[in-house]
mmCIF file of the C-alpha atoms, coordinates in Angstrom:
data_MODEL
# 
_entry.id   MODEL 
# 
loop_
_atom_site.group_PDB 
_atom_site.id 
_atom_site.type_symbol 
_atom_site.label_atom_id 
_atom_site.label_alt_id 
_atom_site.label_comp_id 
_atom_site.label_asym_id 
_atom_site.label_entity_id 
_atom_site.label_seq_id 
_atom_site.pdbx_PDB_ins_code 
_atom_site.Cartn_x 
_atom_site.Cartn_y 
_atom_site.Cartn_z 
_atom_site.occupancy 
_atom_site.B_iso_or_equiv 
_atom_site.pdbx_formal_charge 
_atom_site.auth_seq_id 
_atom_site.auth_comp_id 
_atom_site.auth_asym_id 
_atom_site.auth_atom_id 
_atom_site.pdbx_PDB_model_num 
ATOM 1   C CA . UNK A 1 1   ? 101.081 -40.160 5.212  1.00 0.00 ? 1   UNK A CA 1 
ATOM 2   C CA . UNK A 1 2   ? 102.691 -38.439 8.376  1.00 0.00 ? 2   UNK A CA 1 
ATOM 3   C CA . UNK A 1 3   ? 102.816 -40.443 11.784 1.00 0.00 ? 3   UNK A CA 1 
ATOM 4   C CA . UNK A 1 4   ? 99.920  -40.010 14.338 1.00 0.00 ? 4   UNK A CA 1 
ATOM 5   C CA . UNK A 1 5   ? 100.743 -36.903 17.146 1.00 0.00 ? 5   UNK A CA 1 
ATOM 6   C CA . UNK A 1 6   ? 102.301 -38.209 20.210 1.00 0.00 ? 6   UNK A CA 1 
ATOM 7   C CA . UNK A 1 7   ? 99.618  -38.840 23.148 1.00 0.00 ? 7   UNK A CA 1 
ATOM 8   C CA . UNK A 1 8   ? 98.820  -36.068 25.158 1.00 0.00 ? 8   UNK A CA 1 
ATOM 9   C CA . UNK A 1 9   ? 99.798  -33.554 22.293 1.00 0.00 ? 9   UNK A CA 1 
ATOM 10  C CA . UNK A 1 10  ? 97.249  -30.844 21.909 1.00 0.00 ? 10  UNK A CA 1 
ATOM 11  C CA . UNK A 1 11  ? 97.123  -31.947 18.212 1.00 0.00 ? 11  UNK A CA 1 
ATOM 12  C CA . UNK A 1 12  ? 95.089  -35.376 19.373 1.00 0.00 ? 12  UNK A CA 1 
ATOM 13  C CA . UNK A 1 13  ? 92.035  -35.517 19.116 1.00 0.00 ? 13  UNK A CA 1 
ATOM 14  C CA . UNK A 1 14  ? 90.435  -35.627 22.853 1.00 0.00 ? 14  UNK A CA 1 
ATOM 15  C CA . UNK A 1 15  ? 88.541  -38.940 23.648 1.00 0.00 ? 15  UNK A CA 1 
ATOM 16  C CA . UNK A 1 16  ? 85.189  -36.547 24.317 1.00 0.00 ? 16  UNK A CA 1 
ATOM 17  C CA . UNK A 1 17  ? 85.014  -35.347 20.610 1.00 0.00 ? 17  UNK A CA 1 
ATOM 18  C CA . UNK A 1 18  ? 85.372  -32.006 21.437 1.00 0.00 ? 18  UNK A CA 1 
ATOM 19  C CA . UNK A 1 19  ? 87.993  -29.333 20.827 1.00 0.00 ? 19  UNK A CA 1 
ATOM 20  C CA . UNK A 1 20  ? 91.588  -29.842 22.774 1.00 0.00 ? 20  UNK A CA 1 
ATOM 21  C CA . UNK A 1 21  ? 91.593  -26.338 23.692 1.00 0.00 ? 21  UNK A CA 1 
ATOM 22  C CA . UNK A 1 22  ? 88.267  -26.110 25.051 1.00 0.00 ? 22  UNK A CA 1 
ATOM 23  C CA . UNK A 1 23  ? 88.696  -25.662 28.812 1.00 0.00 ? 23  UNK A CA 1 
ATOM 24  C CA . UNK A 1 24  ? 85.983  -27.088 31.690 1.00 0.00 ? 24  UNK A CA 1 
ATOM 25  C CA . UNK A 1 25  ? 82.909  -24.742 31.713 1.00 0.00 ? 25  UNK A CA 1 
ATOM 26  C CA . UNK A 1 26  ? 82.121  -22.969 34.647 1.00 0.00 ? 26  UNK A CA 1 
ATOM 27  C CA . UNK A 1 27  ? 81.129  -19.902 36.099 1.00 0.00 ? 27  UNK A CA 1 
ATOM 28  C CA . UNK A 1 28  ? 84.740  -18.865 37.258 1.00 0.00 ? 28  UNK A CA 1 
ATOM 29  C CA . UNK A 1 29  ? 87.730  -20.062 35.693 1.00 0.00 ? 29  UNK A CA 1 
ATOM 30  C CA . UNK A 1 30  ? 90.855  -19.511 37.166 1.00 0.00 ? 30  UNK A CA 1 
ATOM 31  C CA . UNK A 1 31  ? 93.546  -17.612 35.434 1.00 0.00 ? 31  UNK A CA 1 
ATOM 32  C CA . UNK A 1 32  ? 95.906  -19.359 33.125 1.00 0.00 ? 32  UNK A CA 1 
ATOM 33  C CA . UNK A 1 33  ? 99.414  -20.607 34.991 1.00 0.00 ? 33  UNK A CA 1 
ATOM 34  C CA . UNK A 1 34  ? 101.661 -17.606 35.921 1.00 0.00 ? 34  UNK A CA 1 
ATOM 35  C CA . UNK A 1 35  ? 99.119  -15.410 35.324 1.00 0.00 ? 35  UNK A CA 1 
ATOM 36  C CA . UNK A 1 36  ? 96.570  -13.670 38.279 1.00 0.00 ? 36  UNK A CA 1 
ATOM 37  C CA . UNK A 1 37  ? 93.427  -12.673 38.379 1.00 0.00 ? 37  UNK A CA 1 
ATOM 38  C CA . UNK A 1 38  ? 92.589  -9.039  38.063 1.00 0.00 ? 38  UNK A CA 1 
ATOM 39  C CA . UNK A 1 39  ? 92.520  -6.434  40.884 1.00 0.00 ? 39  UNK A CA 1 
ATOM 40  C CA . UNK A 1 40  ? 88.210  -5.940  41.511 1.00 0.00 ? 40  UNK A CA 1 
ATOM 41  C CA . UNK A 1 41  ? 88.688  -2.009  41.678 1.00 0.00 ? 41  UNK A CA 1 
ATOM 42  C CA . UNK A 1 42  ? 88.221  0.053   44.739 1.00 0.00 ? 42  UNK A CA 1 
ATOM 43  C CA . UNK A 1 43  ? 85.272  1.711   45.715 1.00 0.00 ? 43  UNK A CA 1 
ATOM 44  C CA . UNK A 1 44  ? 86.460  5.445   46.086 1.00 0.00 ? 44  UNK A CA 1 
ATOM 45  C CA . UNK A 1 45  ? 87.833  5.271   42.506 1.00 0.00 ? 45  UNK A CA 1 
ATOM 46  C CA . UNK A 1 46  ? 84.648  3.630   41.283 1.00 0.00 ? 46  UNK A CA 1 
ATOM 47  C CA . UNK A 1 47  ? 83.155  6.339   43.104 1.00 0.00 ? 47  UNK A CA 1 
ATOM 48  C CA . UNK A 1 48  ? 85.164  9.125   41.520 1.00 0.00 ? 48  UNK A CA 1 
ATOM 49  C CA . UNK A 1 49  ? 84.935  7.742   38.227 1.00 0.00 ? 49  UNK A CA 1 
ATOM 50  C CA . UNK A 1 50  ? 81.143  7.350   38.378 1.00 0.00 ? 50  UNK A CA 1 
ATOM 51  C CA . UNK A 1 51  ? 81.250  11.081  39.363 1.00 0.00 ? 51  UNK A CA 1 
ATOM 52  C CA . UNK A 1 52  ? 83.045  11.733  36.146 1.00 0.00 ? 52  UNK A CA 1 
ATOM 53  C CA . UNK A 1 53  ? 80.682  10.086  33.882 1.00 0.00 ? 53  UNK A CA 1 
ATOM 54  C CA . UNK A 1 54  ? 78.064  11.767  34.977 1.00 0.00 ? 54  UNK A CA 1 
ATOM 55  C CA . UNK A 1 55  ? 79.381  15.246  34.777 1.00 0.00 ? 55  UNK A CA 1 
ATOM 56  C CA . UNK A 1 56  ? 80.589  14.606  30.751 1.00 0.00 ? 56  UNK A CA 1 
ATOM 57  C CA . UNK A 1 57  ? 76.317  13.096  30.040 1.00 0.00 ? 57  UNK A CA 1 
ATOM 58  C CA . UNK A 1 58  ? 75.246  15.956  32.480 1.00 0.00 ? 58  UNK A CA 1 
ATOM 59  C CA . UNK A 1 59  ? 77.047  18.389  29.331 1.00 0.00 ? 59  UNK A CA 1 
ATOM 60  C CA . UNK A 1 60  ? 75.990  16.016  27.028 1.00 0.00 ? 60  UNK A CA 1 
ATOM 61  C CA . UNK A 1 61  ? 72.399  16.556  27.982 1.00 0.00 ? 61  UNK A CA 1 
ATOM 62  C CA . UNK A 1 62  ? 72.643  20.323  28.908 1.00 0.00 ? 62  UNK A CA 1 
ATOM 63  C CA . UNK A 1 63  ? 70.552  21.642  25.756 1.00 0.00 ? 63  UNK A CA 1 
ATOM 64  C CA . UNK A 1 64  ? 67.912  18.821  26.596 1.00 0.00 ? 64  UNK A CA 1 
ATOM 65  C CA . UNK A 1 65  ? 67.630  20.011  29.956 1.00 0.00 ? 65  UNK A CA 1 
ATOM 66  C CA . UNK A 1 66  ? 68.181  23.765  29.835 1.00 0.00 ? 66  UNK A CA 1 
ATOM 67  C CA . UNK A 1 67  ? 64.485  24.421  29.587 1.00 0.00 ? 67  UNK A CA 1 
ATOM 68  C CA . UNK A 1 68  ? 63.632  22.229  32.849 1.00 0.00 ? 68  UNK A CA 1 
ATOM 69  C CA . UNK A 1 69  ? 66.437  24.407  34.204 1.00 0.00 ? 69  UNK A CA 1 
ATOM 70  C CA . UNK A 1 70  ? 64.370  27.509  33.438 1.00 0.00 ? 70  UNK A CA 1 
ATOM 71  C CA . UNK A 1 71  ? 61.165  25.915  34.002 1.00 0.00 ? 71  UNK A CA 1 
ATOM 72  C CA . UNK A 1 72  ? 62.051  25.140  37.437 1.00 0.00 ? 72  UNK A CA 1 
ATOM 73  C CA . UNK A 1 73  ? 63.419  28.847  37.716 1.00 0.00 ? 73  UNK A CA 1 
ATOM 74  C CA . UNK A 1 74  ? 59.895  30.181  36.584 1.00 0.00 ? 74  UNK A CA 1 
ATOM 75  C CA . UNK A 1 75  ? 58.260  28.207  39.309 1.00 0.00 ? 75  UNK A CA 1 
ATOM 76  C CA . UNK A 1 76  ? 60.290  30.329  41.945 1.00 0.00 ? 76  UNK A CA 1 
ATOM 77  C CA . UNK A 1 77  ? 59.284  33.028  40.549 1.00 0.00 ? 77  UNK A CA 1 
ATOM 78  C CA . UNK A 1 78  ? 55.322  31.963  40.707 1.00 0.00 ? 78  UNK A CA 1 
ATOM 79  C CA . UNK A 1 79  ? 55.123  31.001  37.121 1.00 0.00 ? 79  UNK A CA 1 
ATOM 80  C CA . UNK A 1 80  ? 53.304  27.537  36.763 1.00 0.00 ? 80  UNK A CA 1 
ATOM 81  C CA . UNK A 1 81  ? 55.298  25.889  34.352 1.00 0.00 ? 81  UNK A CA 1 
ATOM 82  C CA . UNK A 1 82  ? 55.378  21.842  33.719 1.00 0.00 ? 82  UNK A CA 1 
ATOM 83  C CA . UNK A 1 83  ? 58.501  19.822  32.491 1.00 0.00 ? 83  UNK A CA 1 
ATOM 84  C CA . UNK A 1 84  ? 57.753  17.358  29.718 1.00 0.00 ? 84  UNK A CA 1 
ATOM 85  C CA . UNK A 1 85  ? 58.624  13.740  30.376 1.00 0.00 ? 85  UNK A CA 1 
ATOM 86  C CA . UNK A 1 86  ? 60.150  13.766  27.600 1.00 0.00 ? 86  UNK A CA 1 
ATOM 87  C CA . UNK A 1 87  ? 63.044  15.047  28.644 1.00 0.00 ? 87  UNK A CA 1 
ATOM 88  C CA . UNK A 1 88  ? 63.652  12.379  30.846 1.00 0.00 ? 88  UNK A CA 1 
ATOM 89  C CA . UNK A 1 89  ? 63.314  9.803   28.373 1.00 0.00 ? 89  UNK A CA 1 
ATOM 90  C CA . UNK A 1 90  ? 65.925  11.650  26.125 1.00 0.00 ? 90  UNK A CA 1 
ATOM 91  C CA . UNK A 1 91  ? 68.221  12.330  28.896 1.00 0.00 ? 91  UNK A CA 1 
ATOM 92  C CA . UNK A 1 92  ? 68.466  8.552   29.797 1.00 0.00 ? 92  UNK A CA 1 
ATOM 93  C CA . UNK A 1 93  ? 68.612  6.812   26.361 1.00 0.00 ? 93  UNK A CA 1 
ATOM 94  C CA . UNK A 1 94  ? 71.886  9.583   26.103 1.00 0.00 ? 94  UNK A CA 1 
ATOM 95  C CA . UNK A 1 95  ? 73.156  8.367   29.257 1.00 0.00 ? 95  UNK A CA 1 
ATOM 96  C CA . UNK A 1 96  ? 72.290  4.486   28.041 1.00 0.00 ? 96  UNK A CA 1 
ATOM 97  C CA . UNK A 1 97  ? 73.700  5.232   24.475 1.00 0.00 ? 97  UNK A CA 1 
ATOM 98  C CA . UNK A 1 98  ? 77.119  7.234   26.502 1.00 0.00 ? 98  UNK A CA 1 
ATOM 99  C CA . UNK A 1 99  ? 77.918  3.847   28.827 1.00 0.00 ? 99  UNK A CA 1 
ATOM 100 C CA . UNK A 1 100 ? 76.782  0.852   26.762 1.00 0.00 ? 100 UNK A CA 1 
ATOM 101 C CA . UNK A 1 101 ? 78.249  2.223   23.283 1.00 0.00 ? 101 UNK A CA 1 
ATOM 102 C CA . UNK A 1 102 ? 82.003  2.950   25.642 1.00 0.00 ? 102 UNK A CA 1 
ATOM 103 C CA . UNK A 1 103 ? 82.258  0.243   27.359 1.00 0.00 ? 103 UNK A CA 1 
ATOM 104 C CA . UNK A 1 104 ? 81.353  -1.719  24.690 1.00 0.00 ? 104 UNK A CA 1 
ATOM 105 C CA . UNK A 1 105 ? 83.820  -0.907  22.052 1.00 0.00 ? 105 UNK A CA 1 
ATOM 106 C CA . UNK A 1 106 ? 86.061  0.903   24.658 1.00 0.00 ? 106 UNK A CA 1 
ATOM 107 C CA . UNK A 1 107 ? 87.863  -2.278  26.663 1.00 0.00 ? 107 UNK A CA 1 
ATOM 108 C CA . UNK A 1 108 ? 85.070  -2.060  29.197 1.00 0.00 ? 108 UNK A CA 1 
ATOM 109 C CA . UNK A 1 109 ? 85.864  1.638   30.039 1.00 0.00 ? 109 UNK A CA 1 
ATOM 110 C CA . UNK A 1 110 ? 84.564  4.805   29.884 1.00 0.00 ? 110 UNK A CA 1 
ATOM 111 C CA . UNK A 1 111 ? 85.847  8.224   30.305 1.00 0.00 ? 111 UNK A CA 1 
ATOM 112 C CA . UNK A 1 112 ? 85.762  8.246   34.129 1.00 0.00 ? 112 UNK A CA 1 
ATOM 113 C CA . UNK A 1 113 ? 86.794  4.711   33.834 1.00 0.00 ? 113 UNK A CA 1 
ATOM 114 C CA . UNK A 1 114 ? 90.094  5.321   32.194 1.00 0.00 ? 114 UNK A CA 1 
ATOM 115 C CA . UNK A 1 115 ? 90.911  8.070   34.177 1.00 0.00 ? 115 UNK A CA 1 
ATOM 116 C CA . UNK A 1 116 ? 91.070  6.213   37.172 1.00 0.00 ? 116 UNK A CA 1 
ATOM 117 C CA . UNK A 1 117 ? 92.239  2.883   35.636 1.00 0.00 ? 117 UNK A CA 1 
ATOM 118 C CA . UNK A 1 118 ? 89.156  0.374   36.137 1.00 0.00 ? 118 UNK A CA 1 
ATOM 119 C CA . UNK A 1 119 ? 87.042  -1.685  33.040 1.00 0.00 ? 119 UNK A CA 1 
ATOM 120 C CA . UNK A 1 120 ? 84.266  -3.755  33.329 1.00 0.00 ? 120 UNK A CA 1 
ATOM 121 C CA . UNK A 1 121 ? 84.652  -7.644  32.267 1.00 0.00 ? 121 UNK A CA 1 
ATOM 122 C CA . UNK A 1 122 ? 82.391  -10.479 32.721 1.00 0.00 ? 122 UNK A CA 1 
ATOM 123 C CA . UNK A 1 123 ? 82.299  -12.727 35.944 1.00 0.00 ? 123 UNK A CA 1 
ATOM 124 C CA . UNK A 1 124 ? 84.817  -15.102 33.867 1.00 0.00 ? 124 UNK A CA 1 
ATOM 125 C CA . UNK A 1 125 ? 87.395  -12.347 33.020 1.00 0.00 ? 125 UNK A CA 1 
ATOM 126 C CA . UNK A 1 126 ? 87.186  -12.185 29.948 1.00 0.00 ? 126 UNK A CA 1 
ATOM 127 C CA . UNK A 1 127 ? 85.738  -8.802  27.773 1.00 0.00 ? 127 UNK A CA 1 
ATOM 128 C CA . UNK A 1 128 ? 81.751  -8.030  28.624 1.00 0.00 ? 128 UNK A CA 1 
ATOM 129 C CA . UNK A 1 129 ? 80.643  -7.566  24.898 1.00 0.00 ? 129 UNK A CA 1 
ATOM 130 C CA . UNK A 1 130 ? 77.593  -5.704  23.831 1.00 0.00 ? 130 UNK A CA 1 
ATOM 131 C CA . UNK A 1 131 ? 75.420  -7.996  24.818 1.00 0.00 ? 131 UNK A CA 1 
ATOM 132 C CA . UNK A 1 132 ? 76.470  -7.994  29.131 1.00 0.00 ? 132 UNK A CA 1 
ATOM 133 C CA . UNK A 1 133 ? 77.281  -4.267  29.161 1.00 0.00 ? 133 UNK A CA 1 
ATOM 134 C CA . UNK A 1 134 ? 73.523  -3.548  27.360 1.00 0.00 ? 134 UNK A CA 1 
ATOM 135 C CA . UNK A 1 135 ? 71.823  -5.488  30.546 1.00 0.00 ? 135 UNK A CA 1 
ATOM 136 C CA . UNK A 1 136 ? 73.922  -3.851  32.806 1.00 0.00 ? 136 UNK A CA 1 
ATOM 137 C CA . UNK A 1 137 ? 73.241  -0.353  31.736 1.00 0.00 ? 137 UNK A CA 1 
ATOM 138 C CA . UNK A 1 138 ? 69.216  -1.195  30.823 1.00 0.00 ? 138 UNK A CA 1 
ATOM 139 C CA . UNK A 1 139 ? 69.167  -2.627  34.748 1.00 0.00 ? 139 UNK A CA 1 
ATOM 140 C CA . UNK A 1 140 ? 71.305  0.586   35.756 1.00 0.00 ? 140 UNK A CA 1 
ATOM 141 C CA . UNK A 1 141 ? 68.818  2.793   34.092 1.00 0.00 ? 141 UNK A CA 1 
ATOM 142 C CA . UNK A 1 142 ? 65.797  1.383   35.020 1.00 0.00 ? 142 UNK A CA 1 
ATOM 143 C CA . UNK A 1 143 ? 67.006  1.331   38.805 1.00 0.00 ? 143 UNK A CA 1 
ATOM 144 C CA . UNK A 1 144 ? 68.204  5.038   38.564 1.00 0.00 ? 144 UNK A CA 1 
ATOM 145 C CA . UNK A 1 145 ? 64.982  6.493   36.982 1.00 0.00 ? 145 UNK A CA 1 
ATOM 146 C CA . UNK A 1 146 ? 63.269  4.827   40.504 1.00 0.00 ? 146 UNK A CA 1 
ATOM 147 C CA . UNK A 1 147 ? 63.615  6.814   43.193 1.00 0.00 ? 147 UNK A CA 1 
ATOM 148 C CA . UNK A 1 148 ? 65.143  5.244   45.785 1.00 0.00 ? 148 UNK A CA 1 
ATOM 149 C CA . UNK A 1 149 ? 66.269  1.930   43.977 1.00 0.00 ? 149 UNK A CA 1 
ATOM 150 C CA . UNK A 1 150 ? 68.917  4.142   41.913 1.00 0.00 ? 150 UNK A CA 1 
ATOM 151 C CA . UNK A 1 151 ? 70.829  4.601   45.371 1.00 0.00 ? 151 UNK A CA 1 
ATOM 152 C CA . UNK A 1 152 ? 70.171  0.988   46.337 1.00 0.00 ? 152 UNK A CA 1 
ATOM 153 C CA . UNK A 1 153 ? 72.027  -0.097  43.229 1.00 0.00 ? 153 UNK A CA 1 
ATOM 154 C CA . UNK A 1 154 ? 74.946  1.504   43.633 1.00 0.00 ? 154 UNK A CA 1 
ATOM 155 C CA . UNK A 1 155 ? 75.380  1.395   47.673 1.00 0.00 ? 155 UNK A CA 1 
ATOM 156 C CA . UNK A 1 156 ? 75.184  -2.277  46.969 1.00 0.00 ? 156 UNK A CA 1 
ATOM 157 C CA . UNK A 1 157 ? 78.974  -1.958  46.303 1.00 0.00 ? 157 UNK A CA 1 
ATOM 158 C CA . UNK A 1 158 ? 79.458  -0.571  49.894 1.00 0.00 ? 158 UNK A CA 1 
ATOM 159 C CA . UNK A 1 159 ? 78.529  -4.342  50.958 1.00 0.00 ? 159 UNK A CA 1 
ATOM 160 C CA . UNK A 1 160 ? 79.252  -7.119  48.700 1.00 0.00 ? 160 UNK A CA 1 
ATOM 161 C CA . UNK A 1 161 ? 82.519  -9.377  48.851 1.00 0.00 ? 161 UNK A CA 1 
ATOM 162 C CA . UNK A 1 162 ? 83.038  -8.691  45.122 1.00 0.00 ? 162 UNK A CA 1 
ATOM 163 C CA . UNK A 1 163 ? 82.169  -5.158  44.969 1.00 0.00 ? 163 UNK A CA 1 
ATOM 164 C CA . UNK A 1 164 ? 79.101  -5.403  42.376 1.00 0.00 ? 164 UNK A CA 1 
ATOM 165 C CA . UNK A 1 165 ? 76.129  -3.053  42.161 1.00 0.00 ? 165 UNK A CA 1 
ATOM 166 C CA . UNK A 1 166 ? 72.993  -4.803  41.658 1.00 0.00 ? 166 UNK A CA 1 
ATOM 167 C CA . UNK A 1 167 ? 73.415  -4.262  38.001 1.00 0.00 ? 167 UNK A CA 1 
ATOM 168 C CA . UNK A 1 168 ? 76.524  -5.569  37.595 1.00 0.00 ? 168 UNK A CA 1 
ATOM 169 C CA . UNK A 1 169 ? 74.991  -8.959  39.059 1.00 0.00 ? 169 UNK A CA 1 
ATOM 170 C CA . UNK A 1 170 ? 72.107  -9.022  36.848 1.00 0.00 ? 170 UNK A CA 1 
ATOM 171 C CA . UNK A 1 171 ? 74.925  -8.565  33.504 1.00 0.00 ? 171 UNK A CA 1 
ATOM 172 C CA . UNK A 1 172 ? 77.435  -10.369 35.207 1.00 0.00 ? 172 UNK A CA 1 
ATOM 173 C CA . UNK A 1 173 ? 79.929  -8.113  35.386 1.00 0.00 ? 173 UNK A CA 1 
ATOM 174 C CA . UNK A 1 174 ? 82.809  -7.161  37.577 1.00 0.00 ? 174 UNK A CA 1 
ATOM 175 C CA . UNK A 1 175 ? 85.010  -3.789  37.439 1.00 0.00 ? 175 UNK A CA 1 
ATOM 176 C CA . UNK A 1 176 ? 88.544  -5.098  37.897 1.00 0.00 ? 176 UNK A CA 1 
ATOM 177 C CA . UNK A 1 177 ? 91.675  -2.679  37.194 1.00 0.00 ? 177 UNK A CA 1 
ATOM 178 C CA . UNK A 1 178 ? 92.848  -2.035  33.843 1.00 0.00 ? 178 UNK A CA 1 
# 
């Protein structure tokens, strides 16, 4: 047979049973050696990009929303007219569907995102996944369908050390530079 690894070679098996390249768990790791930790991204470009997003689902959802548009047109003109909530509904599982299914199979990024160079990642540093960026867009949602709330969320940035929006602290999330 071959002679037993050295001690202290990441081939031997750790005294705890568990894997050698398993590091402590915690909420915040630090960066391997030589490397840093990314940039959190500034809140202008966060800003600009946000405003970016919303103009490509704003086109996204134009036919949806071209009858409100008219609707809302009639009433000026004394026609009583309703708006379904419908709409609404539609309009925001496009905008869920436009975020989550980008940043989630997109490096963390969406359009606006990779124009001005920012991705979301989890707390840790490492990629969200499906699973973060779906909490942080059903939390973003919810909050922007509620009147006010929707602007709570995302002046929340204006304030915290680490830049999050109240949904990026329910998912976990930070949006670092790419």
């Amino acid at each position: 047979m071959g002679t037993p690894p050295p001690p202290g070679s990441p081939y031997e098996e750790p005294p705890s049973g568990g894997s050698p390249y398993e590091g402590p768990r915690s909420p915040w790791t630090p960066p391997p050696f030589g490397q840093t930790a990314p940039r959190l991204a500034g809140r202008w470009r966060r800003l600009f990009a946000g405003i970016v997003d919303a103009v490509i689902v704003s086109l996204i959802t134009a036919p949806v929303t071209w009858d409100d548009w008219r609707a809302a047109y009639d009433d000026v003109t004394g026609v009583v007219t309703r708006i379904p909530a419908s709409d609404g509904l539609v309009v925001a599982v496009i905008g869920f569907l436009y975020y989550w299914l980008l940043q989630s199979y997109w490096n963390g990024q969406t359009v606006g995102k990779r124009l001005f160079g920012m991705r979301v990642v989890r707390e840790t540093g490492e990629p969200a996944g499906i699973g973060p960026v779906a909490v942080r867009q059903a939390v973003m949602t919810v909050l922007g369908s509620l009147c006010c709330l929707g602007l709570v969320d995302l002046g929340w940035i204006l304030f915290d050390p680490r830049k999050q929006a109240l949904h990026d602290k329910a998912a976990r999330t930070l949006v670092v530079d790419a």
